[in-house]
C-alpha positions, 0 to 999 in steps of 0.5 A: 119809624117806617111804619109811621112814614108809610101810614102818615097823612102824606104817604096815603095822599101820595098813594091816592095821587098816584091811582088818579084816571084823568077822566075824573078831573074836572079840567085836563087840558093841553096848551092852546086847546079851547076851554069849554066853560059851559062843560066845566061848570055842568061837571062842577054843579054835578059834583056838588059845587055851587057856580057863580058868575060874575 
């Protein structure tokens, strides 16, 4: 049953989460820092996500 435990979906994601640089997430942030939309949605259209504003 270990063996099971540590080749499931949730034991790889866990492993994945844990090897995760922070410069790779689209938003770090910190409370009170300002938002830099136009730098979020470069980063977004240059990873392939569509932007639409409203």
């Amino acid at each position: 049953m270990e063996k099971l435990i540590q080749t499931s979906a949730e034991a790889k994601a866990i492993e994945r989460i844990k090897n995760i640089d922070e410069t790779e997430w689209i938003v770090v942030l910190e409370p009170g820092k300002k938002i830099n939309i136009d730098k979020i949605n470069e980063r977004a259209a240059y990873r392939g996500y569509n932007i639409l504003l409203s």
